[in-house]
Backbone as a ProteinNet text record, in pm:
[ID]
protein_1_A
[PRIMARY]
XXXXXXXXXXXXXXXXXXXXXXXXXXXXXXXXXXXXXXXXXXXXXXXXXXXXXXXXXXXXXXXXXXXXXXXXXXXXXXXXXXXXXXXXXXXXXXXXXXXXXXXXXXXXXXXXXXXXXXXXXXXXXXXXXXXXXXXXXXXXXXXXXXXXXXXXXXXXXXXXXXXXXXXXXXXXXXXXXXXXXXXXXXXXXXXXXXXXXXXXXXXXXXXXXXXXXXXXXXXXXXXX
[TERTIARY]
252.6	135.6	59.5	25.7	-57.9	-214.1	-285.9	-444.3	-515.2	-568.1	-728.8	-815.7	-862.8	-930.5	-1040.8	-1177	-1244.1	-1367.3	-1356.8	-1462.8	-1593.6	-1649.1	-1798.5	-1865	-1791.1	-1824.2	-1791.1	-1722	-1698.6	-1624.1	-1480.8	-1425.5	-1295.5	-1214.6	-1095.9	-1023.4	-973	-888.7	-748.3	-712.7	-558.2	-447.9	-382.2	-284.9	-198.3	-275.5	-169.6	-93.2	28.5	94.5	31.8	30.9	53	-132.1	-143.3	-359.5	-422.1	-519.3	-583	-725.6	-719.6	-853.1	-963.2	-1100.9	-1216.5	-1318.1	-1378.5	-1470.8	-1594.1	-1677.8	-1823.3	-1985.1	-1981.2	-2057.9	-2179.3	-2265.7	-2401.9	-2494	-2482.2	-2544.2	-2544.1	-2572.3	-2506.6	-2489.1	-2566.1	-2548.9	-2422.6	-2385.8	-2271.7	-2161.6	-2168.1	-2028.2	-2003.5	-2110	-2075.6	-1972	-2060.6	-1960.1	-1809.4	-1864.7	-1647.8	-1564.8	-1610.5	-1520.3	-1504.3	-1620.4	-1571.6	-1504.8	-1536	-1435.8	-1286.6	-1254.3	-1129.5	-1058.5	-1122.3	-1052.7	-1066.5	-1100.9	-1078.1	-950	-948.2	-805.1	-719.7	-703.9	-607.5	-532.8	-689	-631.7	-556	-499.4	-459.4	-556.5	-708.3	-798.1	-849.3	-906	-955.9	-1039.8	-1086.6	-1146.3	-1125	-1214	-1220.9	-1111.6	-1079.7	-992.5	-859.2	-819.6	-676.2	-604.7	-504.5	-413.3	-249.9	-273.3	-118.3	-64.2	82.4	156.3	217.1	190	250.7	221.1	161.8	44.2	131.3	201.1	225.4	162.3	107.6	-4.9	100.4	-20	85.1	-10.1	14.9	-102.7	-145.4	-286.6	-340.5	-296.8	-246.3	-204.2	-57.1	-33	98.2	138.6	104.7	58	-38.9	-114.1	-270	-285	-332.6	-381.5	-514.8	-603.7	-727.9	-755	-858.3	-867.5	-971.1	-1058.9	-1209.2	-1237.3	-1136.5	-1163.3	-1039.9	-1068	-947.2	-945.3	-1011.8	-988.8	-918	-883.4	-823.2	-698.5	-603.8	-492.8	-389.1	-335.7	-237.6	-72.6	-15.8	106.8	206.4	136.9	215.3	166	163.4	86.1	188.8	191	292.2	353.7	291.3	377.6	470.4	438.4	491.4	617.5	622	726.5	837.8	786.2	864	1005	936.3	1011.6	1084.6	1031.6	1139.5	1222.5	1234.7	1305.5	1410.6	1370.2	1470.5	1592	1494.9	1596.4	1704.3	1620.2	1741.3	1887.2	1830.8	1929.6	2028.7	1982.7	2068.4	2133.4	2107.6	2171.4	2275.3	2210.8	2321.6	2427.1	2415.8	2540.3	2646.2	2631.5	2690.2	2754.2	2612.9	2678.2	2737.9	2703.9	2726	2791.6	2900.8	2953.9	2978.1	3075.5	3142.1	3048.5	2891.2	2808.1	2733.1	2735.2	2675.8	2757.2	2898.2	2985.9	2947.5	2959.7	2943.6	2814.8	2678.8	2571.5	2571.1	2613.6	2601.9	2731.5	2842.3	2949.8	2847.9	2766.8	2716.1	2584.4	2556.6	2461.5	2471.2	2556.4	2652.5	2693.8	2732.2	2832.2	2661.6	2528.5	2433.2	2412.5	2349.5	2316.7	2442.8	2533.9	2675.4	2630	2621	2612.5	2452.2	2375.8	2184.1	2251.1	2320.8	2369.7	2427.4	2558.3	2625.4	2535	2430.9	2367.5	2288.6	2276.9	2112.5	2191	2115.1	2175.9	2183.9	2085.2	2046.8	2179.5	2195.8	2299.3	2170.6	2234.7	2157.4	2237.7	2110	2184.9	2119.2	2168.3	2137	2145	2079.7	2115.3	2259.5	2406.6	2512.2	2509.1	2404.8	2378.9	2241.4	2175.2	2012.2	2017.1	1915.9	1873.9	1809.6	1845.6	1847.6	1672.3	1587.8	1474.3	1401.5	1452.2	1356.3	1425.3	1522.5	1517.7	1463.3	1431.8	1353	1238.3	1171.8	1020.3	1013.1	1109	1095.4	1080.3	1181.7	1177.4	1071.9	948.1	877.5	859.5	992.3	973.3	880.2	803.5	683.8	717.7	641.8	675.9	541.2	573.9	534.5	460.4	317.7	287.8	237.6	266.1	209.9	113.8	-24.1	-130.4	-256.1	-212.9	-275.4	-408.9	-401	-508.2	-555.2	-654.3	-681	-595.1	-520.4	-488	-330.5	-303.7	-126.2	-159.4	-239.1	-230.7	-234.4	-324	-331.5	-201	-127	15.3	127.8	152.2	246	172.2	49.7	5.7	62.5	71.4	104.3	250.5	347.4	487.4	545.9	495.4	558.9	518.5	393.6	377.1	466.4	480	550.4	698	771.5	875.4	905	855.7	904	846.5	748.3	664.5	693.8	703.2	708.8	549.6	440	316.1	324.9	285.4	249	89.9	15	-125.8	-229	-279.5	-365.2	-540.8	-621.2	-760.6	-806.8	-866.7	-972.4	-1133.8	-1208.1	-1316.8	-1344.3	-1448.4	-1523.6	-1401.1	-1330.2	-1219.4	-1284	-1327.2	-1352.2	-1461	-1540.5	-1636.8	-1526.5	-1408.7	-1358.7	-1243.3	-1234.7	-1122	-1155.5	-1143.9	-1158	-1067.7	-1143.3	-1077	-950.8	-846.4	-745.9	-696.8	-749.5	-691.2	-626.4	-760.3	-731.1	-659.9	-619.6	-524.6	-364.3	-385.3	-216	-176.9	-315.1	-301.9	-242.2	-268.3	-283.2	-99.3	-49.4	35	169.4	150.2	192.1	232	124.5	110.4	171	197.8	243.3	385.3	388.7	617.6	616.2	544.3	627.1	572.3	518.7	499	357	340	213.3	103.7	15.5	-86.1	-222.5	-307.7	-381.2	-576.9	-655.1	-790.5	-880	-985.3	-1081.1	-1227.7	-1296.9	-1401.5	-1513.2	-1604.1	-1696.7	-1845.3	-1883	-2048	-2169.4	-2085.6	-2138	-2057.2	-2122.9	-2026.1	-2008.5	-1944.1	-1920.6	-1838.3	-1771.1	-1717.9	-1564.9	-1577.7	-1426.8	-1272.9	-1160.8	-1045.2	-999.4	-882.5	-836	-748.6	-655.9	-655.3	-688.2	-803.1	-887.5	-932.7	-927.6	-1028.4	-1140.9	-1258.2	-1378.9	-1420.3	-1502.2	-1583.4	-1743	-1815.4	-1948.4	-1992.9	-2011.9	-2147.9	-2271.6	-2400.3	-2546.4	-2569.8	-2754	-2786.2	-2817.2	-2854.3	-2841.4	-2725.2	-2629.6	-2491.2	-2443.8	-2481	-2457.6	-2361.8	-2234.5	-2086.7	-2111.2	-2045.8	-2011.2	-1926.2	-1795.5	-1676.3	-1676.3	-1628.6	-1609.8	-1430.1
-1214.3	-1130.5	-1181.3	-1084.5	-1134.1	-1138.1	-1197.1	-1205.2	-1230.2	-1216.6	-1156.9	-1238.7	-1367.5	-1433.1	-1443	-1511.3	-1571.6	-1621.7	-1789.8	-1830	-1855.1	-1797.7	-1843.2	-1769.2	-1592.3	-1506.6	-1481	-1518.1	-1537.3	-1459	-1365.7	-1250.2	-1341.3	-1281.1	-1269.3	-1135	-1122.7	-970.3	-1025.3	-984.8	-1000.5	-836.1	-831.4	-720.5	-697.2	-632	-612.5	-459.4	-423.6	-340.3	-237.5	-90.5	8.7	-9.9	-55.5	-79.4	-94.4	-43	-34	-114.7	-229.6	-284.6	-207.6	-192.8	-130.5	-196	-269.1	-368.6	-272.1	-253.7	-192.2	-309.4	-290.7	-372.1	-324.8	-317.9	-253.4	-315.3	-441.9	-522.7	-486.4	-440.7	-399.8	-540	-646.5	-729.5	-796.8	-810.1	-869.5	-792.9	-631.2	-554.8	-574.2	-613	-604.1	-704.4	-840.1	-967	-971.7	-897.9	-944.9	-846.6	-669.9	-604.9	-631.8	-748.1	-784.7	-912.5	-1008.6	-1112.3	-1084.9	-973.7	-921.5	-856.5	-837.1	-733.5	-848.2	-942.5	-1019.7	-1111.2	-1121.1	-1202.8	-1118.8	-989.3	-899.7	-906.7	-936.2	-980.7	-1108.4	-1138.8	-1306.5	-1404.9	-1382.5	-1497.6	-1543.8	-1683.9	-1745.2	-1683.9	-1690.4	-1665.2	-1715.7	-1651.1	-1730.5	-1622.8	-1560.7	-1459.5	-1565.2	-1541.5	-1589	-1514.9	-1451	-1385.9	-1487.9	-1436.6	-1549	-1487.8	-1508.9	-1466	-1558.8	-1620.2	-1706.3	-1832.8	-1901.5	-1973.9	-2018.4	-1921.8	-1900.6	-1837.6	-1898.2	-1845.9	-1747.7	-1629.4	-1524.7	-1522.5	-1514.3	-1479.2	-1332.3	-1304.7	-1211	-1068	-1117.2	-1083.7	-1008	-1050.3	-984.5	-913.3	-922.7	-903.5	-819	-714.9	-684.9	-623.2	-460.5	-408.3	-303.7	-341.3	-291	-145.5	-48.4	54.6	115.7	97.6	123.3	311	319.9	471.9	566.2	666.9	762.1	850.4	852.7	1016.4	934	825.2	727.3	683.8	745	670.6	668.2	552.2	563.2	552.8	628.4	631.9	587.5	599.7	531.2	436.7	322	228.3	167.8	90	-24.5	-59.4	-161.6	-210.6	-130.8	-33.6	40.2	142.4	180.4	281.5	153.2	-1.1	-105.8	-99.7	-117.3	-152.9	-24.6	104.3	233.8	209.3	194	204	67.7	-31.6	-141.7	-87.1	32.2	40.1	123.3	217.6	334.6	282.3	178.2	118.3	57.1	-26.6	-90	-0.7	146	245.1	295.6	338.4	360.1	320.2	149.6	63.9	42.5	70.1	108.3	223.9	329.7	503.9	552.1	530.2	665.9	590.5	501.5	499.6	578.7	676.4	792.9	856.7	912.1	965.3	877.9	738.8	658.9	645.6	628.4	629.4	734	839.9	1003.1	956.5	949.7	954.5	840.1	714.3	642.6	671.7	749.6	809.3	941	996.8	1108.2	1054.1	918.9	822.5	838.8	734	649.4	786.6	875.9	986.7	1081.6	1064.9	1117.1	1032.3	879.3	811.5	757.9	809	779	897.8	977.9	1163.7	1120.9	1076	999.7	908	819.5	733.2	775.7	864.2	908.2	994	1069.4	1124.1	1090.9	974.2	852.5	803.9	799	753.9	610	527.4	420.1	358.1	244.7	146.7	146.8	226.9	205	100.3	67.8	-12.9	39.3	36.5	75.8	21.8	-11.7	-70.7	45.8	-22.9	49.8	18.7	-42	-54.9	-70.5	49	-5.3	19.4	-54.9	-92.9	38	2	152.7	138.8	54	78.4	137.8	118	141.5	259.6	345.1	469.5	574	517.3	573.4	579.5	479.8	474.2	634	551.8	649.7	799.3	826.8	956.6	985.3	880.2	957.1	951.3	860.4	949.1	859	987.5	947.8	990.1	953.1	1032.8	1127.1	1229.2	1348.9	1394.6	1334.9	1319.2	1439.2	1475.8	1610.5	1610.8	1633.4	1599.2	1697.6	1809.4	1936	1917.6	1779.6	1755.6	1625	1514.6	1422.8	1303.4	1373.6	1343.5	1321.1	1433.8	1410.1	1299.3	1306	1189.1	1036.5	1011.8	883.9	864	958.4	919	894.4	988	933.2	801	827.1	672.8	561.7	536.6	435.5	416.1	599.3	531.7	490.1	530.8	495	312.5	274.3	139.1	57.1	128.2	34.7	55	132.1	147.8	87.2	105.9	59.4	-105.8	-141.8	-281.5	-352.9	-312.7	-378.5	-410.1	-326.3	-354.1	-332.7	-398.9	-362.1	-371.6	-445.7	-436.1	-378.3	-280.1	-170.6	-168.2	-215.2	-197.9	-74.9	2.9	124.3	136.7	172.8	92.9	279.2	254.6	442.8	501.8	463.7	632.6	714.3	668	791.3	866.4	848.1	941.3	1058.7	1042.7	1169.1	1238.6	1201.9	1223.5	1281.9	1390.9	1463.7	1384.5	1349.6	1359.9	1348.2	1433.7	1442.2	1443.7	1414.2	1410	1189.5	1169.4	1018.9	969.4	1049.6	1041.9	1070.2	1153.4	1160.3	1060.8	992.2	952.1	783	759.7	625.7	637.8	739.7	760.4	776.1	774.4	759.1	606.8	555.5	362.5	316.9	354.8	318.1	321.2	455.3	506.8	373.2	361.9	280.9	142.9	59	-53.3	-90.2	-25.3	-84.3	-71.5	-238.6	-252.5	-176.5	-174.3	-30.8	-117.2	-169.1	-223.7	-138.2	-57.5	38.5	-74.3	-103.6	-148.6	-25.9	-22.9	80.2	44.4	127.4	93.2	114.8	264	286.8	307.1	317.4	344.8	458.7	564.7	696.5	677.7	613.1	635.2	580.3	537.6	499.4	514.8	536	591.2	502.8	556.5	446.6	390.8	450.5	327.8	203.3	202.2	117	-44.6	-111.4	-243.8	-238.3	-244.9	-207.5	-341.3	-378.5	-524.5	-487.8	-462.1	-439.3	-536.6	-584.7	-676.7	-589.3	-599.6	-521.5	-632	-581.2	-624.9	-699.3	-825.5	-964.3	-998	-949.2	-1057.1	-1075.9	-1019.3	-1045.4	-958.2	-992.4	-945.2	-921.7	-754.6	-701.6	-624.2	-643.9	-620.4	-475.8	-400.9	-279.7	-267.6
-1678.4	-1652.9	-1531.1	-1451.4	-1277.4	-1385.1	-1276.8	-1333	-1202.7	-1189.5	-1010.6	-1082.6	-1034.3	-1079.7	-986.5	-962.4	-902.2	-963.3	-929.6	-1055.5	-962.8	-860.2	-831.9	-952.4	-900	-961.3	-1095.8	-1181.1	-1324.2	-1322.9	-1222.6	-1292.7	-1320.5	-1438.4	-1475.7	-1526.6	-1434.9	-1486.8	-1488.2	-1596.1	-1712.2	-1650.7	-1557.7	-1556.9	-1641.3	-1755.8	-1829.3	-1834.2	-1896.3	-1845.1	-1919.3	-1876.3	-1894.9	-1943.5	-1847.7	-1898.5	-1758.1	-1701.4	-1586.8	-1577.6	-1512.4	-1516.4	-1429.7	-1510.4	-1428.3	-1394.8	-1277	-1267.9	-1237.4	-1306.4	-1272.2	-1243.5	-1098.2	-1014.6	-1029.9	-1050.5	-1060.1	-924	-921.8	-856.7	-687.5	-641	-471.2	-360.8	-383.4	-284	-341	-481.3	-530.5	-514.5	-518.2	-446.9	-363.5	-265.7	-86.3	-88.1	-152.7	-119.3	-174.1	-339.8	-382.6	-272.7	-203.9	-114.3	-12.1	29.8	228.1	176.4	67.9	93.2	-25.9	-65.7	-87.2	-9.1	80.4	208.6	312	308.7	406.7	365.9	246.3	188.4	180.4	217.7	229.8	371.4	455.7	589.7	633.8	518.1	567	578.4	568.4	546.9	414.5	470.1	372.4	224.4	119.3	7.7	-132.4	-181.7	-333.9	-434.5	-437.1	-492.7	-499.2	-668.5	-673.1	-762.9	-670.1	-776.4	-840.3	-947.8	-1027.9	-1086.7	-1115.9	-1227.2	-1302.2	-1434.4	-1557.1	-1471.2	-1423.3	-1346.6	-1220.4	-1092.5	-957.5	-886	-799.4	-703.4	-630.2	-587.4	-499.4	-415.7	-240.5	-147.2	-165.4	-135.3	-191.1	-78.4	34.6	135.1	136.8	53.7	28.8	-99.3	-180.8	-305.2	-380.1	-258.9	-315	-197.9	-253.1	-153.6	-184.8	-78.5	-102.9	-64.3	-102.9	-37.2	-57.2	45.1	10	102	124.7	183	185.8	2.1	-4.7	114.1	172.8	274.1	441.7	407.7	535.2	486	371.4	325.7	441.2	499.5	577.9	536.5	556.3	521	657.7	712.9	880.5	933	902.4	926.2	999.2	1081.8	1153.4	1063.5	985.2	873.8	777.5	771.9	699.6	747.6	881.2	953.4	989.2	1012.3	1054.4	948.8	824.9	674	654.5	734.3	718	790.7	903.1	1002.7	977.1	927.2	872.7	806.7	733.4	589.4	654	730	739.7	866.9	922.9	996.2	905.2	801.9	695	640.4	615	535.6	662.4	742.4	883	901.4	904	919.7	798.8	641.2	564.5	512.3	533.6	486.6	618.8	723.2	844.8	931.6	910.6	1024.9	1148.6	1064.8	1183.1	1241.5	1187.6	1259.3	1360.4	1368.3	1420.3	1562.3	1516.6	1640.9	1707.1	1674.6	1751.6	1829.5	1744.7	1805.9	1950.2	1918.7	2079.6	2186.8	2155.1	2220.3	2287.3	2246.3	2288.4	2389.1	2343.3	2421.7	2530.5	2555.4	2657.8	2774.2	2692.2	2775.5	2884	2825.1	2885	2981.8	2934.8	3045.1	3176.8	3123.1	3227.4	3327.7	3269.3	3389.9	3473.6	3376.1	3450.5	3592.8	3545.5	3646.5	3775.9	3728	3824.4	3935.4	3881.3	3967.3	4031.7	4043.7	4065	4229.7	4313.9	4432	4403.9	4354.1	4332.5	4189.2	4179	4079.7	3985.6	3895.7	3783.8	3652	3540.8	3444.1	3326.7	3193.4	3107.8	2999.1	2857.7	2721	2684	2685.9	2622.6	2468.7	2359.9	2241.6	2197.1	2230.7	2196.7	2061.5	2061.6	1864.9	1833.8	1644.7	1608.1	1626.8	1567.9	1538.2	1661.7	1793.4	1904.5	1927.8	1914.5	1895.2	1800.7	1672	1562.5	1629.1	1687.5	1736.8	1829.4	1951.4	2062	2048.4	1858.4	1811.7	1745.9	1716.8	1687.7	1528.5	1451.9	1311.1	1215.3	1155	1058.2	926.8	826.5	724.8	673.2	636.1	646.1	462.1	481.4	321.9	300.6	187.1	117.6	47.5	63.5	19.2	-8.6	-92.8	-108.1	-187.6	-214.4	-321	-336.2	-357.9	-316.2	-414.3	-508.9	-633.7	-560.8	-536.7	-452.4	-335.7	-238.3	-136.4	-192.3	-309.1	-327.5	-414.2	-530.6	-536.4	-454.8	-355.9	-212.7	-158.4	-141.6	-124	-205.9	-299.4	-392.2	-370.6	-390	-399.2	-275.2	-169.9	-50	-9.9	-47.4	-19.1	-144.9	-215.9	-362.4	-325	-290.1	-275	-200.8	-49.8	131.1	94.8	71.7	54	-40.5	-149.9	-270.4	-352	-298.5	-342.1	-475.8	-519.4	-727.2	-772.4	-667.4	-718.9	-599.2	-649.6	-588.8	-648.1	-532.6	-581.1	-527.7	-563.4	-529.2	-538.7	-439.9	-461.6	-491.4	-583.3	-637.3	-662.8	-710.9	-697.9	-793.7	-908.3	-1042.3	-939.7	-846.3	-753.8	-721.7	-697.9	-622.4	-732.2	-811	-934.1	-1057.2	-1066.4	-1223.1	-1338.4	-1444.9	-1594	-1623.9	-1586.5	-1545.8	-1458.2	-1335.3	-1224.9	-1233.7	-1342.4	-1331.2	-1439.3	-1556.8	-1682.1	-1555	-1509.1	-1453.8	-1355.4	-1289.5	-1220.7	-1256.6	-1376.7	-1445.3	-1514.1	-1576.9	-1580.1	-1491.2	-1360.1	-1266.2	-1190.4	-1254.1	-1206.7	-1333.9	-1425.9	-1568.8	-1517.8	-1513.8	-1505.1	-1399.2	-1253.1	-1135.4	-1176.4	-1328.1	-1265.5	-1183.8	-1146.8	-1085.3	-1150.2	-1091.1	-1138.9	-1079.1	-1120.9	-1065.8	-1135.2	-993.7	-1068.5	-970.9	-1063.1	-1000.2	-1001.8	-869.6	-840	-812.4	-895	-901	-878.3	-845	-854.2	-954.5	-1001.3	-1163.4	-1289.1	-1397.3	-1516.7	-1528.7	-1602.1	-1601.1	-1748.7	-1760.3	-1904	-1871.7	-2028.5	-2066.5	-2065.2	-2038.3	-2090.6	-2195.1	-2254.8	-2357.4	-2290	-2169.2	-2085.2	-2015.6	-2041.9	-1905.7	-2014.3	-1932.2	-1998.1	-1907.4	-1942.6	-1849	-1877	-1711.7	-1737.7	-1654.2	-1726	-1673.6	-1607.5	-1455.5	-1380.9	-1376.5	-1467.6	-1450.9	-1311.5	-1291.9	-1162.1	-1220.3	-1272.7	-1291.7	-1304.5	-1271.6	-1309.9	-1399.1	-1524	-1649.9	-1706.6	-1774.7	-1803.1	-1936.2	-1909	-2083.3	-2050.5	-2133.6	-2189.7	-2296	-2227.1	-2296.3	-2362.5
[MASK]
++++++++++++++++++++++++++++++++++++++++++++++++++++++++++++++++++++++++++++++++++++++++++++++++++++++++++++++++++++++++++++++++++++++++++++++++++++++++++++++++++++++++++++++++++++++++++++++++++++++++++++++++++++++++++++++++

């Protein structure tokens, strides 16, 4: 079991499966601090945040991803088109041979006719890498997002799939999510595995999914 610990602040959250932790912050100068210094340990820096599994530290950096603004979900992120473009080269060089041959035979045979016509000695890559032709083409992936409910699921499976992310914070989501928009949505992180912790600012109510941990504005923790 992973667990999001940090003891200035007294939290312990337990990931347990097919259960969604809900941290409700009341306090505002104490939200500011756990989301700029969780998003700063997202960035590869320093903080008090420790995530573990069966007591192995995991960097929070690799392991944990924050997201304090649904209407900014990126699905093309550098990091993310890099790990596509890996894959589909790895799939290239196993499934498609024969189309692969064709495609740099059809290469080679353009920039040969570029050359010949060039007054100038030209030179050319006769094997450029697949990834810097994926770039050059442009290819993105193309999220379908008719509803704020569909974007943050392609959100999830494409970083869980391409990345391997399993733990996902959301800061307000129940603000933009109907009733059911957040029952299917929880069901969705259930089927793939992933862990799923909502950082809020107010309470709104329970699921029987959720383990809720109340911070009021004194700081003071109650366990729903």
């Amino acid at each position: 079991m992973k667990k999001l610990v940090h003891n200035k602040y007294g939290i312990c959250l337990e990931l347990e499966e097919n259960k969604v932790n809900e941290m409700v912050v009341e306090n505002p100068v104490m939200l500011t601090q756990i989301i700029r210094e969780l998003g700063e340990q997202c960035e590869g820096n320093e903080g008090g945040f420790v995530l573990s599994e069966e007591n192995r530290i995991l960097p929070v950096e690799k392991f944990l991803i924050l997201t304090k603004d649904l209407f900014s979900l990126d699905c093309n992120s550098r990091k993310i088109l890099t790990r596509l473009y890996q894959k589909i080269e790895k799939r290239m060089e196993t499934e498609s041979g024969e189309e692969r041959r064709v495609f740099y035979q059809s290469y080679i045979a353009y920039m040969e006719s570029i050359c010949e016509k060039s007054s100038l000695y030209l030179l050319y890559n006769e094997e450029p890498d697949m990834q810097e032709i994926l770039k050059m083409a442009g290819l993105q992936i193309e999220v379908q997002k008719d509803s704020m409910l569909e974007g943050i699921v392609e959100y999830l499976k494409i970083l869980h799939d391409l990345l391997g992310q399993s733990v996902f914070v959301f800061l307000n989501l129940k603000l933009f999510l109907t009733q059911e928009e957040i029952k299917s949505l929880y069901q969705e992180c259930f089927y793939r595995k992933i862990q799923l912790i909502l950082i809020e600012a107010v309470y709104r109510e329970k699921f029987v999914e959720e383990k809720v941990c109340i911070i009021d504005k004194d700081r003071c923790f109650l366990y729903l």
